[in-house]
PyMOL Python script that loads the backbone (N, CA, C, O; Angstrom):
from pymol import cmd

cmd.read_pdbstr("""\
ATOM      1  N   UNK A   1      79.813 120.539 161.723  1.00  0.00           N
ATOM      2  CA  UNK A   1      79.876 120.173 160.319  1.00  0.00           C
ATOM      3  C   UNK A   1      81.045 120.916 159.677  1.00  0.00           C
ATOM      4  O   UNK A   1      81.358 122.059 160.009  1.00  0.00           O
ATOM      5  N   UNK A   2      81.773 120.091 158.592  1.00  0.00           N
ATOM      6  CA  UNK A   2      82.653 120.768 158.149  1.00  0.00           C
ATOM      7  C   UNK A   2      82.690 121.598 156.605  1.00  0.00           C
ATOM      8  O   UNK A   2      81.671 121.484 155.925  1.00  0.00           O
ATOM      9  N   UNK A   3      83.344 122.070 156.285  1.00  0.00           N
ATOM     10  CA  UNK A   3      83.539 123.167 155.183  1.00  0.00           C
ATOM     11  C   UNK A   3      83.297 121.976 153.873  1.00  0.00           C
ATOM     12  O   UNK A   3      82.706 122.021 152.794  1.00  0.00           O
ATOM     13  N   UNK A   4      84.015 121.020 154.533  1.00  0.00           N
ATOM     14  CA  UNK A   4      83.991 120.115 153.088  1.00  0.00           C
ATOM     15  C   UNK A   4      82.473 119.163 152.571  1.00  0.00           C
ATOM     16  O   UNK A   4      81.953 118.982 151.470  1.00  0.00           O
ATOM     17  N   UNK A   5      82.106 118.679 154.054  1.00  0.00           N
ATOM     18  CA  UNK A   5      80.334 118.448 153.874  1.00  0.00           C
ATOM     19  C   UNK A   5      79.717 119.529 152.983  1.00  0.00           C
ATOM     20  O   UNK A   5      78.976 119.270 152.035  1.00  0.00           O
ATOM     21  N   UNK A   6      80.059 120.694 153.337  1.00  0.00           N
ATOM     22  CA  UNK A   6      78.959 121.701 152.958  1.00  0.00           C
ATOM     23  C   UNK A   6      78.944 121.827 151.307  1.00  0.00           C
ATOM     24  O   UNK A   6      77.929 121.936 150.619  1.00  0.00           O
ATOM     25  N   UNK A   7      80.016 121.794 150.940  1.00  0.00           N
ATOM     26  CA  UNK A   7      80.594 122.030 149.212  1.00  0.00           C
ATOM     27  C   UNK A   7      80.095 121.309 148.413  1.00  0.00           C
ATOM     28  O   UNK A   7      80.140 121.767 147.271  1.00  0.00           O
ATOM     29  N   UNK A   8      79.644 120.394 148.507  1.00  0.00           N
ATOM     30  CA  UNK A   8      78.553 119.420 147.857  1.00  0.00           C
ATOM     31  C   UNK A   8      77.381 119.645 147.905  1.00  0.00           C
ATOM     32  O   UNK A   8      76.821 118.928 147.075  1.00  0.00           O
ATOM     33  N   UNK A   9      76.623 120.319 148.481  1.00  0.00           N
ATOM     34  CA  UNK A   9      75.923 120.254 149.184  1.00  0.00           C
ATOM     35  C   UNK A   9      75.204 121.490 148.260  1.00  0.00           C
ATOM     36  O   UNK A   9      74.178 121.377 147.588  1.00  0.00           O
ATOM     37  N   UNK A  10      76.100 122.780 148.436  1.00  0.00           N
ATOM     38  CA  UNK A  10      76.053 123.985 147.726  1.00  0.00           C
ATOM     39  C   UNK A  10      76.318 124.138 146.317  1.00  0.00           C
ATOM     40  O   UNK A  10      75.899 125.048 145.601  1.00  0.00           O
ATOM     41  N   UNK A  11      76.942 123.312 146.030  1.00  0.00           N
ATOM     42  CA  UNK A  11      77.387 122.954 144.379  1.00  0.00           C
ATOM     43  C   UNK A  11      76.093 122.335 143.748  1.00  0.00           C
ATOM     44  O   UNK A  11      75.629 122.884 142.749  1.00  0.00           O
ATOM     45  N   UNK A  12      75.377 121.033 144.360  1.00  0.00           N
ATOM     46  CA  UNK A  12      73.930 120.824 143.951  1.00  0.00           C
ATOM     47  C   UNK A  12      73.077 121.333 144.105  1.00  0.00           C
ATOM     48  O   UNK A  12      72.165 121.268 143.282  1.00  0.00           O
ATOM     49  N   UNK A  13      72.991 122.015 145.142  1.00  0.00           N
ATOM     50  CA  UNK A  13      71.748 123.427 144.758  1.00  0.00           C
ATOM     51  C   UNK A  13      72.169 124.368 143.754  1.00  0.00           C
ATOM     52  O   UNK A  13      71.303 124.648 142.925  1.00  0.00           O
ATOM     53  N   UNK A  14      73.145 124.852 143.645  1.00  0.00           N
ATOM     54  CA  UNK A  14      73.824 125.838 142.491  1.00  0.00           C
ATOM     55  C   UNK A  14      73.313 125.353 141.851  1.00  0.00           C
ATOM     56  O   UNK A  14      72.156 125.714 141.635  1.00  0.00           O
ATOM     57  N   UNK A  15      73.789 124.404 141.262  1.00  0.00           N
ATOM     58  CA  UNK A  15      73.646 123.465 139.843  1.00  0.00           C
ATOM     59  C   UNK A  15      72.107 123.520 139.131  1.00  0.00           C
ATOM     60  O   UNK A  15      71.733 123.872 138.012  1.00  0.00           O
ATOM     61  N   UNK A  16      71.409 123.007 140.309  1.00  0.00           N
ATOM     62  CA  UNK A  16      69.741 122.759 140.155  1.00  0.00           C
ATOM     63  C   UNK A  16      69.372 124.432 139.633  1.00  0.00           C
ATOM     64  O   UNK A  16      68.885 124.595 138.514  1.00  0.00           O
ATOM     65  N   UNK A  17      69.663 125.690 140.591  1.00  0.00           N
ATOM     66  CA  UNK A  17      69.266 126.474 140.083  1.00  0.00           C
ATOM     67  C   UNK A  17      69.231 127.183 138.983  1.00  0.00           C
ATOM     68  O   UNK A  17      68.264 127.722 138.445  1.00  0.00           O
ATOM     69  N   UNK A  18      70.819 127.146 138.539  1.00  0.00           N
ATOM     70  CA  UNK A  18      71.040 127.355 137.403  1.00  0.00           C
ATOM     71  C   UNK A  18      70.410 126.873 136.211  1.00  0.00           C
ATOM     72  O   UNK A  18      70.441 127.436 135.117  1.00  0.00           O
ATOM     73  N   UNK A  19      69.774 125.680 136.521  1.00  0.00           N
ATOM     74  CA  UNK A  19      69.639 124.491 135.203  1.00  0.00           C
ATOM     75  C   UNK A  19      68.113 125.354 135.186  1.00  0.00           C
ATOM     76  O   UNK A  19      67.421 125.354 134.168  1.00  0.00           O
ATOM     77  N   UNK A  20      67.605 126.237 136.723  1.00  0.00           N
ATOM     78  CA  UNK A  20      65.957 126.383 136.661  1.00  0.00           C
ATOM     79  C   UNK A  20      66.487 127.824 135.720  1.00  0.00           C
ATOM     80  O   UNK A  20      66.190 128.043 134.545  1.00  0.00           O
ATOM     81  N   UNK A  21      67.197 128.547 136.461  1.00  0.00           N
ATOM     82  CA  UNK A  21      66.841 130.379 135.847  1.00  0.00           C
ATOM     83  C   UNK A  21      68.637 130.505 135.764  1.00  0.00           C
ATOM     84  O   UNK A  21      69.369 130.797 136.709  1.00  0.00           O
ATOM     85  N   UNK A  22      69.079 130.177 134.283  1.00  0.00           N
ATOM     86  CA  UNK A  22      70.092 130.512 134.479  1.00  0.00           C
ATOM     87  C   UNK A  22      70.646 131.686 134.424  1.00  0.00           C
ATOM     88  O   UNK A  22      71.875 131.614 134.389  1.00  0.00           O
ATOM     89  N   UNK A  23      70.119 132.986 134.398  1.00  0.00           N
ATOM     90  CA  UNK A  23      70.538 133.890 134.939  1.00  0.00           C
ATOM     91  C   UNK A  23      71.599 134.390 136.077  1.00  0.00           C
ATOM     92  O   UNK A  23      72.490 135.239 136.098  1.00  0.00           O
ATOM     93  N   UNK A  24      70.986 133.304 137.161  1.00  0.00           N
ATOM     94  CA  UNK A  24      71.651 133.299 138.442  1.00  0.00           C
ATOM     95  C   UNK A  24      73.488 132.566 138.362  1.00  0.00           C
ATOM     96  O   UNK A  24      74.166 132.493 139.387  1.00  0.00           O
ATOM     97  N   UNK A  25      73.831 132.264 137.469  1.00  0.00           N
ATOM     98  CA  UNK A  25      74.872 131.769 137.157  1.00  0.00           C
ATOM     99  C   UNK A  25      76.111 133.140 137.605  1.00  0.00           C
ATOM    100  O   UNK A  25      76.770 133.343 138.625  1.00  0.00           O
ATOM    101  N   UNK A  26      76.020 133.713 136.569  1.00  0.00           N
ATOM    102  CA  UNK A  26      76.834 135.045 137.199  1.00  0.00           C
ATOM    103  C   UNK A  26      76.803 135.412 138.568  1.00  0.00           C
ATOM    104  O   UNK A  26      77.878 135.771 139.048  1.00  0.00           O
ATOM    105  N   UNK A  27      75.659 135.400 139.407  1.00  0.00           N
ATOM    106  CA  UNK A  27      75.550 135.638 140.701  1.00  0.00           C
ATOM    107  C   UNK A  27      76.115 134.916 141.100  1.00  0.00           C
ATOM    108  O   UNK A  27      77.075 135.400 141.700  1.00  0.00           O
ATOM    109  N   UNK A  28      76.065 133.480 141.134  1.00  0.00           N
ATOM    110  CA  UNK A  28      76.035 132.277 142.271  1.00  0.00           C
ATOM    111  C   UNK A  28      77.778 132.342 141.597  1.00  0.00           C
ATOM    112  O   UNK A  28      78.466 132.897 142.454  1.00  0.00           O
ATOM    113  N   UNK A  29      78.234 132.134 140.944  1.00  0.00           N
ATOM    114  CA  UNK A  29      79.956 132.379 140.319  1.00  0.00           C
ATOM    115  C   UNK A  29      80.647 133.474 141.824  1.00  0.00           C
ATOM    116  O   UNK A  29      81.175 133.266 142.917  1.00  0.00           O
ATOM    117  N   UNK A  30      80.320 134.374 141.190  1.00  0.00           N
ATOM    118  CA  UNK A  30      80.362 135.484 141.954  1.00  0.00           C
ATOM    119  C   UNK A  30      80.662 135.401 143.585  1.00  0.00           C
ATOM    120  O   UNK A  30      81.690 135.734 144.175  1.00  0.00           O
ATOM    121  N   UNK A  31      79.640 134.941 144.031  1.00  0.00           N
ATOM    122  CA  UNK A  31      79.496 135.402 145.325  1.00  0.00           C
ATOM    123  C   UNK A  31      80.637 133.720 145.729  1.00  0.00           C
ATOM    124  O   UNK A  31      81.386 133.581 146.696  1.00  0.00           O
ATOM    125  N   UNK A  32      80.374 132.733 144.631  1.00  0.00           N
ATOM    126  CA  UNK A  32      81.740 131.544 145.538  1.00  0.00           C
ATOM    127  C   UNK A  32      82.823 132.063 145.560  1.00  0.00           C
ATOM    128  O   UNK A  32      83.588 131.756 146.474  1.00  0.00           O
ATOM    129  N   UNK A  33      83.183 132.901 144.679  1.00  0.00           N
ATOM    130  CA  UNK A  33      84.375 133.058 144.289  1.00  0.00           C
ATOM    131  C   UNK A  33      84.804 134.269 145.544  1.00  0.00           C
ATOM    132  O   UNK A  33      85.946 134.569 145.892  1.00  0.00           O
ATOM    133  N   UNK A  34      83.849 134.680 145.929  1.00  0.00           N
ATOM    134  CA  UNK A  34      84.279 135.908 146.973  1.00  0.00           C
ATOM    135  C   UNK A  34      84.590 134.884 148.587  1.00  0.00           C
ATOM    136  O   UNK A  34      85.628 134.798 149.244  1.00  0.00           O
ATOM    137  N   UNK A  35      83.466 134.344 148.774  1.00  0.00           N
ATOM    138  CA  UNK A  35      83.945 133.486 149.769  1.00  0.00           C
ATOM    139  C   UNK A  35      84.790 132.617 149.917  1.00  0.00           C
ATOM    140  O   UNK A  35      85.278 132.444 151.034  1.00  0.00           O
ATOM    141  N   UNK A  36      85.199 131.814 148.779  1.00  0.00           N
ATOM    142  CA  UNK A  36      86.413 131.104 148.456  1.00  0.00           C
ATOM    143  C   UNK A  36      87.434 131.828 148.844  1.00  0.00           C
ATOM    144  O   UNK A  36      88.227 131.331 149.643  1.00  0.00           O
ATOM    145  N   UNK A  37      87.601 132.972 148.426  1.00  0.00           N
ATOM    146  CA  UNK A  37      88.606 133.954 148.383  1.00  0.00           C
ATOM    147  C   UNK A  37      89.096 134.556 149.570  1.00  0.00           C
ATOM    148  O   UNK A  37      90.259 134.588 149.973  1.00  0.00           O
ATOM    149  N   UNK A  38      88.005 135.059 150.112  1.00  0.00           N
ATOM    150  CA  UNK A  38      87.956 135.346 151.815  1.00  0.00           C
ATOM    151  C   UNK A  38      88.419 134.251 152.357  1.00  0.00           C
ATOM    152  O   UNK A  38      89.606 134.288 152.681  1.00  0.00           O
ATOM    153  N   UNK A  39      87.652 132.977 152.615  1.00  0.00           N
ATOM    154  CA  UNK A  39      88.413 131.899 153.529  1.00  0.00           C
ATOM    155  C   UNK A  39      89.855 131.745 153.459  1.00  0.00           C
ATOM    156  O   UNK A  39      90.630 131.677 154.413  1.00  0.00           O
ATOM    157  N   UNK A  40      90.240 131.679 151.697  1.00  0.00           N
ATOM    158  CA  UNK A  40      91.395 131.530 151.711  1.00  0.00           C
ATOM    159  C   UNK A  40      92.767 132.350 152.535  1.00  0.00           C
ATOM    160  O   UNK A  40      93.883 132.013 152.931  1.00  0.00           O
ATOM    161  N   UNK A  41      91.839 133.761 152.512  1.00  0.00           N
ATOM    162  CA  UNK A  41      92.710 135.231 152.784  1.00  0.00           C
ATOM    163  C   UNK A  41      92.818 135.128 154.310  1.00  0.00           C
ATOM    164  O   UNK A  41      93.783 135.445 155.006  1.00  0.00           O
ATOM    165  N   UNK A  42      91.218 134.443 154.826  1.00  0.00           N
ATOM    166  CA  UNK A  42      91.694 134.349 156.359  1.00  0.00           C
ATOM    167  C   UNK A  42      90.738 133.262 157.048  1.00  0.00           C
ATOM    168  O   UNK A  42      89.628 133.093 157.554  1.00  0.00           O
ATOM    169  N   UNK A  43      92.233 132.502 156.634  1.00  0.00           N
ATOM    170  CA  UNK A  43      91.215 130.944 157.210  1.00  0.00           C
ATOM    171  C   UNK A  43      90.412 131.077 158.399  1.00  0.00           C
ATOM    172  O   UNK A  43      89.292 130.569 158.345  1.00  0.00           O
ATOM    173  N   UNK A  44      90.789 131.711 159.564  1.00  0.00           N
ATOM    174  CA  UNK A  44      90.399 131.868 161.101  1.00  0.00           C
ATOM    175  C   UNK A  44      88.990 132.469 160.631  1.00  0.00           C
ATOM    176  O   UNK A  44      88.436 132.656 161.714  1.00  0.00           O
ATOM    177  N   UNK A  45      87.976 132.932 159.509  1.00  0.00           N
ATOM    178  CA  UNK A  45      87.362 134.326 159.913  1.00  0.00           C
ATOM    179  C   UNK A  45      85.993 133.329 160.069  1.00  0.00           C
ATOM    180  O   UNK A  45      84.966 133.734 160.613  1.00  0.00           O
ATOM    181  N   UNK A  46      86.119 132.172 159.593  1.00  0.00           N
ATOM    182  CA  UNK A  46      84.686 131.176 160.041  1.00  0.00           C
ATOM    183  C   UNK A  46      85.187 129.792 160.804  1.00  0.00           C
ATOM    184  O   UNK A  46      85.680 128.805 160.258  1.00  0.00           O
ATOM    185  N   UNK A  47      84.878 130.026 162.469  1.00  0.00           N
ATOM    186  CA  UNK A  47      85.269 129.292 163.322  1.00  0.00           C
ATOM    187  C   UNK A  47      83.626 128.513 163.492  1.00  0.00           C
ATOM    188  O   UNK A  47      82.575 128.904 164.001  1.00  0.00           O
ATOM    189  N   UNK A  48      84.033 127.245 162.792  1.00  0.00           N
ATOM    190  CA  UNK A  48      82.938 125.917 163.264  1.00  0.00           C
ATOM    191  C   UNK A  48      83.428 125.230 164.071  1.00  0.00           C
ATOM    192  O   UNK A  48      83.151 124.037 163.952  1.00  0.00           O
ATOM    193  N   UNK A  49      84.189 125.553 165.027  1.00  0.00           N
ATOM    194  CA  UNK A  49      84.869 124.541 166.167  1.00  0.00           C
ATOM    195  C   UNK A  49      83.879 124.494 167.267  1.00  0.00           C
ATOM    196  O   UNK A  49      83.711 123.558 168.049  1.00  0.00           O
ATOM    197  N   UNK A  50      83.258 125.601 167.231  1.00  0.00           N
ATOM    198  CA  UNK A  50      82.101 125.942 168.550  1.00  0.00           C
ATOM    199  C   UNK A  50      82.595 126.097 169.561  1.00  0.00           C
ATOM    200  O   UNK A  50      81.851 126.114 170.542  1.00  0.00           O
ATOM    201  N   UNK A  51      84.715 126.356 169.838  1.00  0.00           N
ATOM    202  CA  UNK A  51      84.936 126.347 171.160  1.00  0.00           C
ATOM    203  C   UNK A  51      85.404 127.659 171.382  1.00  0.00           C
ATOM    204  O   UNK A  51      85.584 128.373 170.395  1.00  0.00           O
ATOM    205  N   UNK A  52      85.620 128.075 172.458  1.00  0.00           N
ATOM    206  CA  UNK A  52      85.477 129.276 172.678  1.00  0.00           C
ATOM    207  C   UNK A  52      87.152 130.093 172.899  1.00  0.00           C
ATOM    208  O   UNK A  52      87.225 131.300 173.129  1.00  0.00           O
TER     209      UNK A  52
END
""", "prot")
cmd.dss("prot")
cmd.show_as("cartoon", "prot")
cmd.util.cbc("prot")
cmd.orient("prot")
């Protein structure tokens, strides 16, 4: 599965939660923005190719 399946995927659960306890908004911001950030910094560091 790819990075781009998943982003939809994670954006509508975000969404839903937020709409339940929006509190979690700052968190869930947060922690995309770190992984966004990371992938960007090093594309290689999440290999879904499964090959070895």
């Amino acid at each position: 599965m790819e990075i781009i399946a998943i982003q939809p995927l994670v954006a509508l659960v975000a969404g839903i939660l937020i709409l339940i306890v929006p509190r979690l908004l700052n968190i869930i911001v947060a922690v995309y923005l770190i992984v966004v950030g990371l992938m960007g910094l090093f594309p290689g560091l999440i290999n879904l190719s499964g090959g070895g």
